[in-house]
N, C-alpha and C positions, 0 to 999 in steps of 0.2 A: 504493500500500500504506500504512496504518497505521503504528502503534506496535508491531503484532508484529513481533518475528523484528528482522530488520537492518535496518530502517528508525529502531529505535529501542535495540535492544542495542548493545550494545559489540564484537559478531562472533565473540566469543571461544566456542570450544566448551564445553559442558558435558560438566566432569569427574568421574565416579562412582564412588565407592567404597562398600564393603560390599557392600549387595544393588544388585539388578539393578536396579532404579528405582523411580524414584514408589511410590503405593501398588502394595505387591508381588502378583504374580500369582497367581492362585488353586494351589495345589499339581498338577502334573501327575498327572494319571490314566494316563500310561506308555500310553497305549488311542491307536494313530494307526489313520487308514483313510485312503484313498486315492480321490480324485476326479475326472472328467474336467472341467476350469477351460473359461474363453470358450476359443476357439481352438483346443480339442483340448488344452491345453498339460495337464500331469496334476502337480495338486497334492500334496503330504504334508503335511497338517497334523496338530501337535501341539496335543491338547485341551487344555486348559487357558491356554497360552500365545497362541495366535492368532496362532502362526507360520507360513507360508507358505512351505516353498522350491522350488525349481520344476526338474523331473529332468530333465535332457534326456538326447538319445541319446548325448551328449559328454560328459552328466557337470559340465556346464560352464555359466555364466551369461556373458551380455555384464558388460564391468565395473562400467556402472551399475547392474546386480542386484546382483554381488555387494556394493558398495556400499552397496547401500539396505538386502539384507537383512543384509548385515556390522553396521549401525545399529540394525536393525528384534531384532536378537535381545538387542541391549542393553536394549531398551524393549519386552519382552514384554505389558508391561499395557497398553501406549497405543498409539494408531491414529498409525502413523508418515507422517508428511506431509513431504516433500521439496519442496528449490526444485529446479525444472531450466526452467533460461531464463525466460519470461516465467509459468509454471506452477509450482503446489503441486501435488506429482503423487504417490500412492500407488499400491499394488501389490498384488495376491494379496488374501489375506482385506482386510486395509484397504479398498483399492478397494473390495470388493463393501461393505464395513460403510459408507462414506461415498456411496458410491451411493444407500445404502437415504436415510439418515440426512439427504443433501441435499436428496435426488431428484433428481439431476444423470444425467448418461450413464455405463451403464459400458461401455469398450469393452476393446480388449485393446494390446498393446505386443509387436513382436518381444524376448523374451529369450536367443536366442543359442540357433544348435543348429537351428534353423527352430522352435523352441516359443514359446506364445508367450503371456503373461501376463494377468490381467484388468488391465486399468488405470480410473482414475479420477482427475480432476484439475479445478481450478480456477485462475482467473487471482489473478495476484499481485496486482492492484491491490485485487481483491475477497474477500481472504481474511480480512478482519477479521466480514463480516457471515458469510459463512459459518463462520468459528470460534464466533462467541456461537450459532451453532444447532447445533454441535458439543455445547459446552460445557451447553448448559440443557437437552441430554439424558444429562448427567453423564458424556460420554464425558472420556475422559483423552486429547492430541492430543499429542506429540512434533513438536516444530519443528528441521527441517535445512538449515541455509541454507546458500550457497554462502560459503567462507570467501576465496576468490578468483575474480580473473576469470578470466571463463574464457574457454579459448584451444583453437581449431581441434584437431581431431585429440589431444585431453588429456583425460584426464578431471581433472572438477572439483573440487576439496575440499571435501566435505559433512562436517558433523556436526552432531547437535542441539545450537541454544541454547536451548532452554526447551522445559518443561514443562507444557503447560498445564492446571492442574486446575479445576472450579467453584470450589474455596477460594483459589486461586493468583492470580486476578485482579489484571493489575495497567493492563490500558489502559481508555480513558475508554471507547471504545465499545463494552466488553463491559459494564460498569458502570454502576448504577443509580447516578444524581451523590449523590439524597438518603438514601441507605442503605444501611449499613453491608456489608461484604461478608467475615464472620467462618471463619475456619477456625481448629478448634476439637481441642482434644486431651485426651481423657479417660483419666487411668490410677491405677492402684489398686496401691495397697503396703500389707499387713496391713489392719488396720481403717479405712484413711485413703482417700479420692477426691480428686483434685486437676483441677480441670478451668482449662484454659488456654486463652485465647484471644488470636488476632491478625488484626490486618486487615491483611494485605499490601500493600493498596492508598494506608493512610496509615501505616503500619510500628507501628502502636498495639499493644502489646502486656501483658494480665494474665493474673492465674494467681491462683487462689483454692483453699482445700482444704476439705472436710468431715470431721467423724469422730462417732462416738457410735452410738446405734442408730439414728438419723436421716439418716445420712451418705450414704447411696445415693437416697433421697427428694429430699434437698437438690440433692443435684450433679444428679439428671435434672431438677429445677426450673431450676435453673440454666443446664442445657443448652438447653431449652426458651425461656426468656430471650434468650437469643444465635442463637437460630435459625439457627445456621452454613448454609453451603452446603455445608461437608465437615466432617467430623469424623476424628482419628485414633483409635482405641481400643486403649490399650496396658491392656487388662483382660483376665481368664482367659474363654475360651471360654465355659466353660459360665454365666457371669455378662455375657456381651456384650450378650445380647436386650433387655433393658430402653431399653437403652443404644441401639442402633442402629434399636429401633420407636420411640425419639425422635427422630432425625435423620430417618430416614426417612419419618416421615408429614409431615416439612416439606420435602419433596421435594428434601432433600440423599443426600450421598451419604457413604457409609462405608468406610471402609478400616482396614488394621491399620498399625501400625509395621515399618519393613525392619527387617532384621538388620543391628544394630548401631548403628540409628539410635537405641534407647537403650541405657544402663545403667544397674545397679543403685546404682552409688557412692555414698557417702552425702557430703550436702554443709554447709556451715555451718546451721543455723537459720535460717529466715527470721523476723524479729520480730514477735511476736504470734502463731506457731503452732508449734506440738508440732516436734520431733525425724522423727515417724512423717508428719507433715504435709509439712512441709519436703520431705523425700525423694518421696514423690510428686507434692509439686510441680515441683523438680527433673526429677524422671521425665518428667512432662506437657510442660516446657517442652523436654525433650531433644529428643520425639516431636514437635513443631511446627519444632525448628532443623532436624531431620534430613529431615523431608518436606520443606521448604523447598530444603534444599540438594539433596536429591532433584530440585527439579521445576527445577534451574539457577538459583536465584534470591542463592542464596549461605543459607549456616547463621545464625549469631549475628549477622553484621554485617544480614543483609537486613531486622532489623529493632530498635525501639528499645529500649532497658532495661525489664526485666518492673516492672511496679509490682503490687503484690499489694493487695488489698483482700478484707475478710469479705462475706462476702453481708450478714450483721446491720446493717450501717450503712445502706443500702439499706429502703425498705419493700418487704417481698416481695408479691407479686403472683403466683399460680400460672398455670399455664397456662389453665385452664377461666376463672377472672377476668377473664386480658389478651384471651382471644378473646370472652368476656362481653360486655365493655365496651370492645369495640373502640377498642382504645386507639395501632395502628397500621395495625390491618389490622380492614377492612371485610368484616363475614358476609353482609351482602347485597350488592343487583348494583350500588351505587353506591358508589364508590372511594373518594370522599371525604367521606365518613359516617365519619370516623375521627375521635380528636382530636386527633391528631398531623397532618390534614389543615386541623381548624378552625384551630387556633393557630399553624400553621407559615408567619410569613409572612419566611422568612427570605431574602435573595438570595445566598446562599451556599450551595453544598452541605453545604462545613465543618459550617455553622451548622444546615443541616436534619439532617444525622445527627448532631448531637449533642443537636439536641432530642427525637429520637426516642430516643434512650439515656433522656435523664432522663425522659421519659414514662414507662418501662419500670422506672428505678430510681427512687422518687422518695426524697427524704431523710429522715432521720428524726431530727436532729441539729436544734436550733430556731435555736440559732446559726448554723447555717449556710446555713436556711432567710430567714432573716431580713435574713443579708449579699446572697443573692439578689433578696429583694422590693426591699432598698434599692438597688438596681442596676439593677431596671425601674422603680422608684418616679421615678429621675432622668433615664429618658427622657418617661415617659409626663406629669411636668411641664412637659418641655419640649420643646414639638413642632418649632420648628426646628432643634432639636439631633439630635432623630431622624430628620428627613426627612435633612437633610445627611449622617448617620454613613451613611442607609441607601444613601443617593443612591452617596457612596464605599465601600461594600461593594460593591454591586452592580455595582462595576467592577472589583472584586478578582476575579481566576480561584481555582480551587479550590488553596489552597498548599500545603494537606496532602497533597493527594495528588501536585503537583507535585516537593514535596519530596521526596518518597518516591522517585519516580521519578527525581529526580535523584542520591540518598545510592547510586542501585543500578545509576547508570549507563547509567538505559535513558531517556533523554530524548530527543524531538527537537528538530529546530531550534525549529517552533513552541510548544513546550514554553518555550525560554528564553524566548521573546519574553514568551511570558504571563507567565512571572515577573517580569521587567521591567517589565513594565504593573500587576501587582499589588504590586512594590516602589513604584512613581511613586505607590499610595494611601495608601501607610503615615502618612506624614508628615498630611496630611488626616485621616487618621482617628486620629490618636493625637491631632490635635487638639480632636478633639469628645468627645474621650472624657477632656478634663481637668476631671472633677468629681470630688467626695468619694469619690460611691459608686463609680467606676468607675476610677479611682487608679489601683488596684493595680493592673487587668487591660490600663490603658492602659500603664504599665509594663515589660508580659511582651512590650510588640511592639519589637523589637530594631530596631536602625538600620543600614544596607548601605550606606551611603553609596558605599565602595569597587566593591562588586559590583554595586550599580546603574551607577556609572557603567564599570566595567568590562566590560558587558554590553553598557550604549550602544555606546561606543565600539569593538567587536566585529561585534555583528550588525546585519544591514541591518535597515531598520528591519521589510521583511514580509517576512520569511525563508520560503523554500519550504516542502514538510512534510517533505521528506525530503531529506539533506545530500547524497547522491548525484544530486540533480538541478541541487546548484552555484548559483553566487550567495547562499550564505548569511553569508560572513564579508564583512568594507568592505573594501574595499581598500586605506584606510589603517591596516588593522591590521597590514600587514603588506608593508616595502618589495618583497621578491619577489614576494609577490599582486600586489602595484600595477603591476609591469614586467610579470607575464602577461597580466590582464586588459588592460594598455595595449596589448598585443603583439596580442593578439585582439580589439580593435576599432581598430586601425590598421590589422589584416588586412582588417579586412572592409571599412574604407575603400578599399583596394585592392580590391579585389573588385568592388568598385560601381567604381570608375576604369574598372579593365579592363574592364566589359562595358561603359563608354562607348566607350573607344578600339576594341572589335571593332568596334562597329556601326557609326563610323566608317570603319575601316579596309574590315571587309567589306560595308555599304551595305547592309546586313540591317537594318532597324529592329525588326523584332519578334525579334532574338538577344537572350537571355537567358542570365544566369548561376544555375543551382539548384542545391538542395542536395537529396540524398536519402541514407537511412543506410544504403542498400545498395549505392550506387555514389559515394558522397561528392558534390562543385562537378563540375558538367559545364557546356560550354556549349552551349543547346540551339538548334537550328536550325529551322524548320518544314519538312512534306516540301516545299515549295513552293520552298526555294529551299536545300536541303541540295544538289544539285550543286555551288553556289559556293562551297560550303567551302574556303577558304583552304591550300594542300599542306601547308603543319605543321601543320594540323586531325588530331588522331590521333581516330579513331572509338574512342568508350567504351561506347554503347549504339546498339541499332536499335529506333525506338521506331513504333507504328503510323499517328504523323501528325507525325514527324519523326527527328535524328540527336540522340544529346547525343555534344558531341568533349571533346576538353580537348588543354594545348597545354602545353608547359615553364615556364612561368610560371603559367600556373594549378598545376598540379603543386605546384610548389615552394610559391605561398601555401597551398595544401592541408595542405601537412605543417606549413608554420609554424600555424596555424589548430588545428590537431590536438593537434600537442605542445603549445600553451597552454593549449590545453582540460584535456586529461590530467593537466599539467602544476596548474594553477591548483584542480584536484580534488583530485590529490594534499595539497598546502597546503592549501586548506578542510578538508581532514580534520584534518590535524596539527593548524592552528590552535583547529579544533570541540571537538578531544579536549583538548586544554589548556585551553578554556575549560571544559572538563563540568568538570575536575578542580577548574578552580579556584572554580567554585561550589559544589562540592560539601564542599568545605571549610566550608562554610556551611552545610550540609543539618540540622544538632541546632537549629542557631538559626533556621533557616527552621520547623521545626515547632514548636517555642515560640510565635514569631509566628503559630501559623498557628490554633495553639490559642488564642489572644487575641484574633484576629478572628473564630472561633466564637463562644466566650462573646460579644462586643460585639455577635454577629447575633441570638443568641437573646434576650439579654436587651430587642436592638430588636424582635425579632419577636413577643414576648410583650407590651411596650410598645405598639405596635399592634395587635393585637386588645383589647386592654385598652382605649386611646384608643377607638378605633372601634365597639365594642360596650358601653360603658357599665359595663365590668367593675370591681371594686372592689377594694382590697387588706385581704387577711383580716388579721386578728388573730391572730396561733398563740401558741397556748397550752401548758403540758406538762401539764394536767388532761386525762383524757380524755372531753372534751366537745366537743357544736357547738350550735352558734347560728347562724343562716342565715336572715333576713329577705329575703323577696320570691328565692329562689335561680331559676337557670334552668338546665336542660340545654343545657352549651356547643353542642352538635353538631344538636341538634332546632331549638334558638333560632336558628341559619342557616338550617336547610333550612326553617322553616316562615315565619322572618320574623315582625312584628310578632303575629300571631296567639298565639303560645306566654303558655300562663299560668306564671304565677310562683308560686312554693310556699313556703311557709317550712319549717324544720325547725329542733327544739329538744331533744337531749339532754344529758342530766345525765351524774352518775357514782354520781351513788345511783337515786333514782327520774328514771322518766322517762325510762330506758336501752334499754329491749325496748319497742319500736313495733309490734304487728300494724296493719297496713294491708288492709281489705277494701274492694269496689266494684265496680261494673259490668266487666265485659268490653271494654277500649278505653276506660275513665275516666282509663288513666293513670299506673297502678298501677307497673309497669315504669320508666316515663320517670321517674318521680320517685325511685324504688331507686338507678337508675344513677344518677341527677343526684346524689344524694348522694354516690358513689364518686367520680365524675368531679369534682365540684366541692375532694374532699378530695387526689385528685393532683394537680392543677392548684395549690394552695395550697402542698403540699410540695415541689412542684419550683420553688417561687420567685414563681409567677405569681398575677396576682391572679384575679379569681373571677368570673361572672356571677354579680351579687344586688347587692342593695342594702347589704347592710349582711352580713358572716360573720364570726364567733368559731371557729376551728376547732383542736383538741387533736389531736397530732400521736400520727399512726396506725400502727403497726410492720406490719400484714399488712390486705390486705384480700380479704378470700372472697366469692364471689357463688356462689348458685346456682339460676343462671338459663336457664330452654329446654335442653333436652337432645335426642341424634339417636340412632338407632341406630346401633352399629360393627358391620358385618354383618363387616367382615375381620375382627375379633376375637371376633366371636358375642356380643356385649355386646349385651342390649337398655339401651331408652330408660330404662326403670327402674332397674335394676342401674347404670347409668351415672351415676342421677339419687344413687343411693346411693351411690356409691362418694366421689363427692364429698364428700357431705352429710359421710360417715366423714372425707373429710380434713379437712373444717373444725373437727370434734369432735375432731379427734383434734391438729392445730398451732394454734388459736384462742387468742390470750392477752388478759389484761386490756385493752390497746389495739388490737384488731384490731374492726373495722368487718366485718361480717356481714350480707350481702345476700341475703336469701331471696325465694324469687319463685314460688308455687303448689307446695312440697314436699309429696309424695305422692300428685297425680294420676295417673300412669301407671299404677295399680294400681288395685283395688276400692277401692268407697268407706270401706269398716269399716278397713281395714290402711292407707289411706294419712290417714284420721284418726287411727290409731292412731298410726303412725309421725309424721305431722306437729306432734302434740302432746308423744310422747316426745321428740322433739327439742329443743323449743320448753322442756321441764321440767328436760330436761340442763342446758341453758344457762344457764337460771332458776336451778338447784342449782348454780349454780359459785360463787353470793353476789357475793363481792366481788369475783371474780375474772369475771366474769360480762363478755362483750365490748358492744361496741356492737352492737346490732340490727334489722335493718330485715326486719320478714315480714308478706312480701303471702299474700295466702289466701282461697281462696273456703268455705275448711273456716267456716261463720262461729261455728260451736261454740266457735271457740278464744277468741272474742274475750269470754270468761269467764274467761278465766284472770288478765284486771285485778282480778280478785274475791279470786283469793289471792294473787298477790304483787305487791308493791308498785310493782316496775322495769316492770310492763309497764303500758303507756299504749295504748288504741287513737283508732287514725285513720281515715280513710272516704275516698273520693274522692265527689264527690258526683254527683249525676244525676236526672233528670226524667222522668216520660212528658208527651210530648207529644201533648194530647188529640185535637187536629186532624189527627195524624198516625198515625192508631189505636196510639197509645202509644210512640210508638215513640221513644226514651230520648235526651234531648238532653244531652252531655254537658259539664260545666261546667268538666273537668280542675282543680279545685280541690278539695286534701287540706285537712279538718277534723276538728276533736277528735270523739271519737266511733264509733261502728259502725253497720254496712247489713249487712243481710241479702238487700239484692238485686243479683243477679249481670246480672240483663240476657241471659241467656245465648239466649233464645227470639228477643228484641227481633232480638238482634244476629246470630241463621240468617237470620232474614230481610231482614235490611235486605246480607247477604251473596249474596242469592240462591235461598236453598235453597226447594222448591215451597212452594206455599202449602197444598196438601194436610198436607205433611211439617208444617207450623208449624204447621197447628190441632192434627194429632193430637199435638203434643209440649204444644201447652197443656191440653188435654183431658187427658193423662198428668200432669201437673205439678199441674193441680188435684185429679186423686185422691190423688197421692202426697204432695200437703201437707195432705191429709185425713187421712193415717195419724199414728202415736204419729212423734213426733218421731227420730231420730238417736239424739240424747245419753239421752236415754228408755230407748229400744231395749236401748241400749248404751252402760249409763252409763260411758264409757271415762275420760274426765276427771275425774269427781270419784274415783275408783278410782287413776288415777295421780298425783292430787295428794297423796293421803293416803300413797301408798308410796315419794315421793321421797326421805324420807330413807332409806330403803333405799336408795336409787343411788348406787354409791360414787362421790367426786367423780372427776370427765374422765373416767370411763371406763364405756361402753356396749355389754355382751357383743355386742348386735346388729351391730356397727359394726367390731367389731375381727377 
């Protein structure tokens, strides 16, 4: 078995108050019916609850029913899994719900009465991979483990130590090592949102609030951000939706707050936010202690002090942006098409989910950006100083989370060992990390001198995985250990004596002394010469090709043998549980250090892709401009390899600010939008850049909108989608926010999406000075007259060929130039796709009459019409949109 349940807790039951458990059960519908179960046995289930009890003609369960379901009505919302013997065993509805859900057997179980129950079960050694297939189908699991041994004719003492939820995670092998694993708690006081989050896993814990008429926008941005696995929602009913089809379309799970898991009370201010703020921060964070202690993990202590932070220090990044510009997670079928897969070359987990955080948050503070670059700047000068810090990271186990696991008691023996082994690195790595830029962060790694060696000196050096399977403490830790374990191998010298002196004595050469743990040391005899068993020969078994005896001296070493064993487990316990305590004393300073060896991984692992790819360190500016000679797309420029062309890019903050971009079909147009995005969070989180040479002005939001899908579950088409966006960018875009457009207004007719992609394009234009960075690609080529009346926009081209020899067919040169094209390539590139060859002449045949007619802008002179009525448009704001 694992790190679930009592191979890794502390044994202790979980104790509940208030409501009934975990996230609370759906309200009963009072509505039971009645069922014939496997066996004939006849169920009453209560709807809502997923309670099971089972009638017999006596009225009566054997006492392990009553047991299980005396438990089982504690924990109405979770599927109750018991230990009984070498088995995790469920009952009644459970069974059939974990039958479905493993695909294992269901059979049934006498429950007392002659009735007789559905059963289902799995073995304990394998109940870790069966729990993560539990859990990633957002079931809730109740763990009841035996709290003693158990003895013949007794029943056992069961009751759950944990709770397991998707957000609750706390062992490595349900756990993804490089990524975070958030449960999240959203609640609402008056005008205010507070949304809080924590990771159980490394006991990380914030809490941020919103308010204004913005404040439900923000906090579902922000939720989206955090991508939890669970969420709590302590908000009013009829305001939850928004709320829960955010959780939910990231295939987490939702629940509400027990009763009494919060209150209202109001508590000190937190600094930097409102009175109305504070309180439902307060709130949110109640709603995370309370589920916590719901799921047995413990309330306030199970994790660290809240640190609160504004979203505003942060560049926001919305949800349509982060999956844009895959920035963690990949939209196509290859995984590491991400950037957080390009630049992640960290050997720590610590260190991988913390660069995925700052991918997601990048900064917007230049000072602080700046102490970052100087902190990869001084590994990427110095390449044996990075190979060595990495060389000793990658020998560090994950602390964070081992710390976690030790502040909560649920360690195992190989648990210590690994901290030991990542204590032995400290020292090494605080030594490479003595330079200017990295000082302070070499600093934050604490010294254990005591606890390293108190550790040594404790455990054997390969501790088993599980303390119940003994030999884990040394036996100089402890002079009573040292007289048991000497007691039980001077037995077993004995043991080996005696089976020489039988075989002497009875001239038997093949007598043997064995062990087995259903009949203890026998001595075995073959049937060939079992006659000559010696008269004090007492027979213990009758075996099919021989006798096993045993004799008064065997007897007697049996029990000495036994009581050591017992005897020597008992003491490895006591000793195990003194030493948790007393590293745990240690557990605020283990996670100090554990956060210092992240930052030293990231700042390495950003120093190597930087070394290795020819990456450069930008310039950051607080103008809001770039400058970007020869740039490349971090994530294209791996997968394609030397082949990737290099692009430059040049905006201003007066002119030169709004870029339309037109060009063939597959010139490029895309790659080069994102490259800008991607190039300016990679600057902001500290890292240097592919290019030659970047100037880059630090960026408060960045908006893309780029490719759109239908949501058939929400009845959204591709259009409507494509606008809703567009509206949020009009509607939160500020003077520093970077705007990535990418063919707005195809999904519709050609007239209404020139129409709309120009209105757009004229909002922006009308905001003057207020007016963001711009990048729009467009096949609309009409637009690229709008350089003609205002000055910020500059057009660019991707460039392209027909090639003659190839009946035209458009070589592409992925190089952006000053300028504009009017050819899309759109024909070239059916056919070079596939499409008949029939299909391609009549589209050119159609294309040559249709560029015989009066033009577009002609037709429908839309743009000089909306150029003239812009100042009509009141500023930021677009009837259409709102």
């Amino acid at each position: 078995m694992g790190n679930v349940g009592n191979g890794a807790g502390d044994g202790r039951a979980c104790r509940r108050t208030g409501d009934a458990g975990g996230p609370p059960a759906p309200a009963a519908r009072g509505r039971r019916h009645t069922r014939r179960g496997t066996g004939g046995a006849r169920h009453r289930r209560t709807r809502g609850f997923g309670l099971t009890a089972v009638t017999t003609k006596e009225n009566r369960r054997s006492p392990l029913f009553e047991q299980y379901f005396g438990i089982k009505a504690r924990y109405p919302e979770a599927i109750l899994i018991m230990r009984v013997g070498d088995f995790y065993e469920a009952y009644g509805d459970d069974a059939e719900t974990i039958a479905r859900a493993l695909q294992i057997a269901l059979t049934s179980k006498e429950s007392g009465g002659g009735e007789r129950v559905a059963m289902a079960g799995v073995p304990y050694h394998a109940l870790d991979g069966y729990l993560a297939k539990l859990v990633r189908q957002r079931h809730v699991v109740a763990l009841a483990e035996q709290l003693e041994a158990p003895v013949p004719n007794k029943l056992t003492r069961r009751d759950v130590v944990r709770v397991v939820t998707p957000g609750t995670l706390l062992e490595e092998s349900l756990l993804p090592s490089s990524a975070n694993n958030f449960l999240t708690a959203v609640a609402m006081l008056g005008e205010a949102l507070a949304v809080a989050h924590a990771d159980v896993s490394t006991g990380e814990l914030a809490v941020t609030a919103f308010a204004g008429d913005s404040a439900q926008e923000d906090a579902l941005a922000e939720l989206a951000r955090l991508s939890p696995a669970e969420a709590v929602l302590d908000i009013p009913f009829d305001q939850r939706e928004p709320f829960a089809q955010v959780v939910e379309q990231q295939g987490a799970r939702v629940t509400q707050p027990g009763i009494g898991a919060v209150d209202g009370r109001r508590r000190d201010p937190l600094a930097g936010f409102s009175l109305e703020e504070s309180a439902a921060m307060h709130r949110a964070l109640d709603a995370l202690y309370g589920f916590t202690a719901r799921s047995c993990l413990g309330g306030v202590e199970a994790l660290r002090a809240p640190r609160t932070y504004r979203a505003q220090t942060f560049m926001v990044i919305d949800p349509a942006s982060r999956r844009n510009l895959e920035l963690t997670k990949a939209i196509g079928s290859n995984p590491k098409a991400t950037l957080l897969a390009t630049v992640d070359r960290c050997r720590t987990g610590m260190g991988s989910r913390l660069l995925a955080r700052w991918l997601l948050a990048p900064l917007v503070e230049r000072e602080r950006i700046v102490e970052r670059q100087a902190a990869v700047a001084a590994l990427v000068e110095e390449y044996p100083r990075r190979a060595a810090l990495q060389e000793h990271l990658e020998r560090c186990y994950d602390l964070e989370r081992l710390g976690q696991r030790l502040r909560m008691r649920r360690t195992g023996p190989r648990d210590l060992a690994a901290l030991l082994r990542t204590l032995e690195r400290l020292e090494p790595v605080r030594a490479q990390a003595q330079v200017p830029a990295l000082a302070e962060t070499a600093r934050r790694i604490e010294r254990f001198d005591d606890l390293q060696h108190d550790l040594a000196q404790t455990l054997v050096e390969e501790p088993p995985a599980n303390l119940a399977d003994g030999g884990v403490i040394r036996p100089g830790a402890s002079d009573d250990l040292a007289e048991c374990i000497a007691l039980r191998t001077g037995a077993r010298e004995r043991i080996a004596a005696l089976e020489e002196r039988e075989r002497a004595r009875t001239g038997i050469k093949s007598l043997k002394v064995k062990y087995t743990n259903a009949f203890g040391y026998a001595i075995e005899i073959g049937a060939a010469h079992a006659d000559s068993a010696p008269d004090d020969y007492i027979r213990k078994q009758t075996l099919t090709n021989g006798q096993r005896f045993t004799t008064p001296e065997l007897k007697e070493l049996e029990l000495a043998i036994s009581s050591a064993q017992s005897r020597q487990l008992r003491l490895e316990e006591a000793l195990y549980a003194q030493l948790v305590e007393r590293s745990a004393a240690h557990a605020e300073r283990l996670m100090t250090t554990a956060e210092a060896l992240a930052h030293l991984d990231v700042y390495a692992s950003l120093a190597q892709a930087a070394g290795e790819r020819g990456y450069v360190r930008p310039r950051i500016v607080e103008e809001s401009r770039m400058a970007v000679v020869d740039g490349r797309h971090p994530v294209v420029e791996v997968l394609l390899g030397e082949r990737f062309v290099p692009n430059g890019l040049r905006i201003d903050e007066g002119e030169h600010r709004f870029l339309i971009l037109t060009g063939p079909n597959m010139g490029g147009k895309s790659t080069f939008l994102r490259q800008a995005a991607l190039l300016t969070v990679l600057a902001q989180i500290g890292s240097y850049v592919p290019a030659h040479q970047a100037e880059i002005g630090v960026v408060d939001r960045i908006f893309t909108r780029i490719g759109a899908g239908d949501d058939l579950a929400s009845g959204q088409s591709t259009f409507y989608l494509e606008m809703a966006e567009a509206a949020h960018i009009l509607r939160r875009c500020t003077p520093r926010s970077l705007v990535v457009v990418d063919e707005i207004g195809r999904g519709t007719g050609t007239v209404d999406g020139l129409a709309i992609a120009q209105a757009i394009c004229e909002y922006l234009l009308g905001m003057e000075a207020e007016t963001p960075i711009v990048l729009f690609a467009t096949h609309f080529h009409e637009l690229v007259e709008l350089a003609d009346e205002w000055p910020r926009v500059t057009n660019y081209h991707v460039t392209a060929i027909e090639h003659p020899q190839r009946g035209g067919e458009p070589v592409f040169s992925h190089r952006v130039l000053p300028g504009s094209t009017d050819r899309s390539f759109g024909i070239e590139v059916a056919r070079m796709a596939g499409l008949p060859a029939s299909v391609v002449e009549r589209a050119r045949s159609l294309a040559d009459e249709l560029l015989g007619r009066t033009p577009l802008e002609r037709a429908v002179p839309l743009r000089k019409n909306l150029a003239r009525e812009r100042a009509g448009v009141p500023r930021r704001q677009l009837d259409f949109f709102q």
